[in-house]
N, C-alpha and C positions, 0 to 999 in steps of 0.2 A: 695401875699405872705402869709397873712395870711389864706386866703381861703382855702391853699394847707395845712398849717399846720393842720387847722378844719377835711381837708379830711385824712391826716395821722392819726390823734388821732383818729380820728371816726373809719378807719379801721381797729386799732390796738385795740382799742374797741371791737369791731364787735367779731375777733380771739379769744381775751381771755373772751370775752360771751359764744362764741362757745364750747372751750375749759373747761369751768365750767359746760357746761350743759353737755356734756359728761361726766364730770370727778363725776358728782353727779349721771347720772344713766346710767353709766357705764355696770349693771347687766342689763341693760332693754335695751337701746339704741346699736345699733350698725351702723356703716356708712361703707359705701364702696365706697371710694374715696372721692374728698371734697365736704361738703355740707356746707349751709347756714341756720343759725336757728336764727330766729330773737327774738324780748325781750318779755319776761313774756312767755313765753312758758308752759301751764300745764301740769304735767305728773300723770295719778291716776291712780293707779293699785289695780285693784278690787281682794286680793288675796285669797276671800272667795269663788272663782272659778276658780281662777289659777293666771299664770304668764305673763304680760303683754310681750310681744318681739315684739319691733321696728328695723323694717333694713329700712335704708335711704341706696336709692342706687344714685351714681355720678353724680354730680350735683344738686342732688335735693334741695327745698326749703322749708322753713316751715318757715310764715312771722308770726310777733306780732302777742300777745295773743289768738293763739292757743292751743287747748283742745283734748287731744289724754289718754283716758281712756278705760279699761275694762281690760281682763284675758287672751286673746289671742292675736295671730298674726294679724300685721299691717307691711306692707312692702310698700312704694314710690320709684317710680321708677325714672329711670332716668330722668332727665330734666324735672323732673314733681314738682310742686308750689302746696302748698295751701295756699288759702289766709285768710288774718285777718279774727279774731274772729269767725271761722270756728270749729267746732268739730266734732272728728270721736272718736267713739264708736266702740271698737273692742272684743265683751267675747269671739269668735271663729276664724272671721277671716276677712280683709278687703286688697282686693288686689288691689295697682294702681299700672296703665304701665306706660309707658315711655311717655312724653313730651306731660302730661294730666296739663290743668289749672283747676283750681279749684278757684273761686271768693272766695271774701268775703263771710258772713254768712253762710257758705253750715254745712249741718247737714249729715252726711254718717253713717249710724248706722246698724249693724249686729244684734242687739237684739230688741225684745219687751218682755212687763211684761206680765205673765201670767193674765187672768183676768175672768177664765172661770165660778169659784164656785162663787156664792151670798155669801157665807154662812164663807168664809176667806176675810181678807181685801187684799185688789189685790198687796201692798206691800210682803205679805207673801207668795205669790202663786210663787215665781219663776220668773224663765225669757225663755222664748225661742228663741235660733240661727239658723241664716243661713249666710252662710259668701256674704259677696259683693263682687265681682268681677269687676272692672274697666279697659280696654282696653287699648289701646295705641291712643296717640294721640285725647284724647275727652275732651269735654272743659265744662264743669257743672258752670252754669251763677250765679250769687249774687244771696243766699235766697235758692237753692233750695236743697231740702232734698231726700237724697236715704235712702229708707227705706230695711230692712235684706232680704237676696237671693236676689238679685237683682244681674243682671248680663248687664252691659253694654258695646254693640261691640263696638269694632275698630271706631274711627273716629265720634263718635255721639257728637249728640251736645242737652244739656239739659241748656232748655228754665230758666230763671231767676225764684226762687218764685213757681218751680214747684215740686211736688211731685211724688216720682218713686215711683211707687207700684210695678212694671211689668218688665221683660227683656227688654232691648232697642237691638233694630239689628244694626250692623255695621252699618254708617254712616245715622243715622235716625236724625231725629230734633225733640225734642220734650218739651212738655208744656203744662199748665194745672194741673188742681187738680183733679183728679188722672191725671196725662201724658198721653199725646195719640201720637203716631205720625204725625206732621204735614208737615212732606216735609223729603226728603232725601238729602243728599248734594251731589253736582253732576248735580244734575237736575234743567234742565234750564225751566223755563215758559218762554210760547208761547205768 
């Protein structure tokens, strides 16, 4: 009996969390159909390059203290999760599909600093974008970090702790610092 009441109040919790994280960036956030956003959630909109815009599409999830920063477009697709303590970086653009997992620590970032001249300190030099692109159904393991333009197919699966520098193909496996492909999924050893 009491167990059930912990689980009602938890869920009635849960709703009017939700409901405030909406009702607070209401100009930035939008959802389409219901989602799930769990606690501490960060929102920072870099507005010295524009205007941050989130669309959660149905179902999606966004678990604890999560970090969703920069100037541009960020869309999650359906039945797609990112996990704790995770940050995307978005100045131009960061696309996920549909019923993509996302671990823990994963870093997805659209930008780097400029760092070309000696002669300015590399904070002043700017930034440069390329949007990320994420697939449907790809599952990106605890730790690892996609770095800007990066485009990953359908169905890949990135290895834990690893770095995307590179397009991944539809259903590819990959791992390492820089990523490489190590197997495709599908394919059975002999």
């Amino acid at each position: 009996m009491i167990e059930r009441i912990f689980q009602v109040a938890g869920a009635i919790l849960s709703r009017i969390r939700a409901y405030l994280f909406f009702l607070v960036h209401k100009s930035i956030v939008t959802k389409e159909g219901k989602v799930i956003i769990g606690k501490r959630i960060t929102i920072k909109n870099f507005p010295e390059y524009g205007k941050l815009r989130i669309v959660l599409k149905e179902n999606s999830k966004i678990k604890d203290d999560v970090i969703i920063q920069g100037s541009g477009d960020f869309i999650l697709g359906k039945r797609s999760f990112i996990g704790q303590f995770s940050v995307i970086g978005a100045n131009e653009k960061v696309i996920i599909g549909d019923d993509v997992m996302i671990a823990t620590n994963v870093s997805i970032r659209d930008t780097d600093h400029t760092f070309a001249s000696t002669d300015i300190p590399m904070n002043k030099q700017g930034i440069t974008t390329a949007p990320v692109i994420i697939g449907n159904d790809v599952w990106i393991a605890h730790g690892a970090v996609i770095t800007k333009g990066v485009i990953i197919g359908n169905g890949a699966i990135i290895a834990g702790g690893s770095v995307v520098t590179k397009n991944v193909p539809d259903y590819a496996i990959v791992g390492g610092i820089p990523a490489k492909i190590l197997n495709y999924r599908g394919i059975k050893e002999k």
